[in-house]
C-alpha positions as CSV (number, residue, x, y, z in Angstrom):
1,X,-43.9,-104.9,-13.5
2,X,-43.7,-102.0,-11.3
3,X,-43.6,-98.6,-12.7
4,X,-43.5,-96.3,-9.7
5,X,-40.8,-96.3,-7.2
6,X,-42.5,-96.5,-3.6
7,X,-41.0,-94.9,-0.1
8,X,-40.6,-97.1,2.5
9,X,-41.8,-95.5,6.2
10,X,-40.9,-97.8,8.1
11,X,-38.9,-97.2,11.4
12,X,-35.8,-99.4,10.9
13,X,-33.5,-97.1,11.2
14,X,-31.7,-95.1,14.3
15,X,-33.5,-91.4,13.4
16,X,-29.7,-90.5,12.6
17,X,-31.5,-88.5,9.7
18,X,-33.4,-86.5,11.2
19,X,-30.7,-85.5,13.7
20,X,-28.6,-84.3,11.0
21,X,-31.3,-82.4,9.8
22,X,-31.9,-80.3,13.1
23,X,-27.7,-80.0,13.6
24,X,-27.6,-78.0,9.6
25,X,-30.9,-76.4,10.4
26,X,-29.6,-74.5,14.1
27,X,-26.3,-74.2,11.9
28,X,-28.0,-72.2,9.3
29,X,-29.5,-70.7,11.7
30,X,-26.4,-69.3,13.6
31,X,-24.9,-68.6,10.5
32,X,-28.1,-66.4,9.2
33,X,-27.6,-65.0,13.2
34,X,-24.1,-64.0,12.9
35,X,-24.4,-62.5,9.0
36,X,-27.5,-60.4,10.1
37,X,-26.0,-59.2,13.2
38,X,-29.5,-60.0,14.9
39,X,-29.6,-62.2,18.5
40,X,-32.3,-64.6,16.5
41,X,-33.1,-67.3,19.4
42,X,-32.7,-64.8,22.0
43,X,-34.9,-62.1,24.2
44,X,-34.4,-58.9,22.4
45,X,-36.7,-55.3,21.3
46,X,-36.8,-54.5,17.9
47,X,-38.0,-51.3,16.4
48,X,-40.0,-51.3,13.2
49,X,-40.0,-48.4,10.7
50,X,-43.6,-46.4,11.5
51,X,-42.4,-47.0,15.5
52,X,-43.4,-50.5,16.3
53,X,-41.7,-51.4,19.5
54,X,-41.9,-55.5,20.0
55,X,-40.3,-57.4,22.8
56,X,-39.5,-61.1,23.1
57,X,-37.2,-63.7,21.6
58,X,-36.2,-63.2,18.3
59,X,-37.0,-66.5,15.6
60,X,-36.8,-67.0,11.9
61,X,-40.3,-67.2,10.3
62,X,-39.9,-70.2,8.4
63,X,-37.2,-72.8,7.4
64,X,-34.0,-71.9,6.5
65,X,-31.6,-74.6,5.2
66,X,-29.8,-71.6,2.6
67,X,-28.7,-68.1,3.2
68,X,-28.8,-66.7,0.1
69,X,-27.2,-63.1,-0.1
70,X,-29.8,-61.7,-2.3
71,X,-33.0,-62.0,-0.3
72,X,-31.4,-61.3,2.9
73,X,-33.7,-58.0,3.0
74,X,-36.9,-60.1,2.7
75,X,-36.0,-62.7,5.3
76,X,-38.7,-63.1,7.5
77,X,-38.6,-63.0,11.7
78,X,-41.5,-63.1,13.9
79,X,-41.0,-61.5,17.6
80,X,-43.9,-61.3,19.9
81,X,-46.3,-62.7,17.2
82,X,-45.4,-60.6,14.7
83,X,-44.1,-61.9,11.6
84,X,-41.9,-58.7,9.7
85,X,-39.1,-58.6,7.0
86,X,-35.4,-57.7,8.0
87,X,-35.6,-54.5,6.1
88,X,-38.2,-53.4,8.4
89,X,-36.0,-53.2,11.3
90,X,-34.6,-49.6,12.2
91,X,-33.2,-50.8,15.5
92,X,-32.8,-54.3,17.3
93,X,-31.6,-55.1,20.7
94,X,-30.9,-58.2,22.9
95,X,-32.2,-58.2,26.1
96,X,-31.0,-60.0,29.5
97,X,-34.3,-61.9,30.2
């Protein structure tokens, strides 16, 4: 008798999965884009508060599969190697590369 369920890794299948995935992932991403006004996947210069001036192409830190209103201030970016909340921003800018 077999108590624990086991995962089966084996490629059988097409990788239609993980496609999926990375379509809702660079939706939420857009979406996150669009409701922050920010160019995120683009060149842009960003101002921090104290008068940080970084230049380069805008990501999200982490994963986002949610946008989720309350938190919106904390959301991390990183630009130029520098990882900063949303709230930090004073000014942000897209660039023509």
């Amino acid at each position: 008798m077999q108590l624990q369920g086991e995962l089966d890794f084996q490629d059988g299948g097409t990788g239609e999965g993980y496609a999926k995935w990375i379509a809702l992932r660079r939706l939420t991403v857009e979406a996150a884009a669009l409701k922050l006004n920010l160019p995120i996947g683009h060149l842009a210069e960003v101002w921090l508060r104290g008068g940080v001036r970084l230049r380069g192409r805008l990501r999200l830190a982490g994963e986002l599969l949610f946008i989720e209103e309350e938190r919106l201030r904390h959301l991390a970016l990183v630009l130029d190697g520098v990882t900063f909340t949303y709230a930090e921003i004073e000014s942000c800018l897209r660039v023509e590369g």
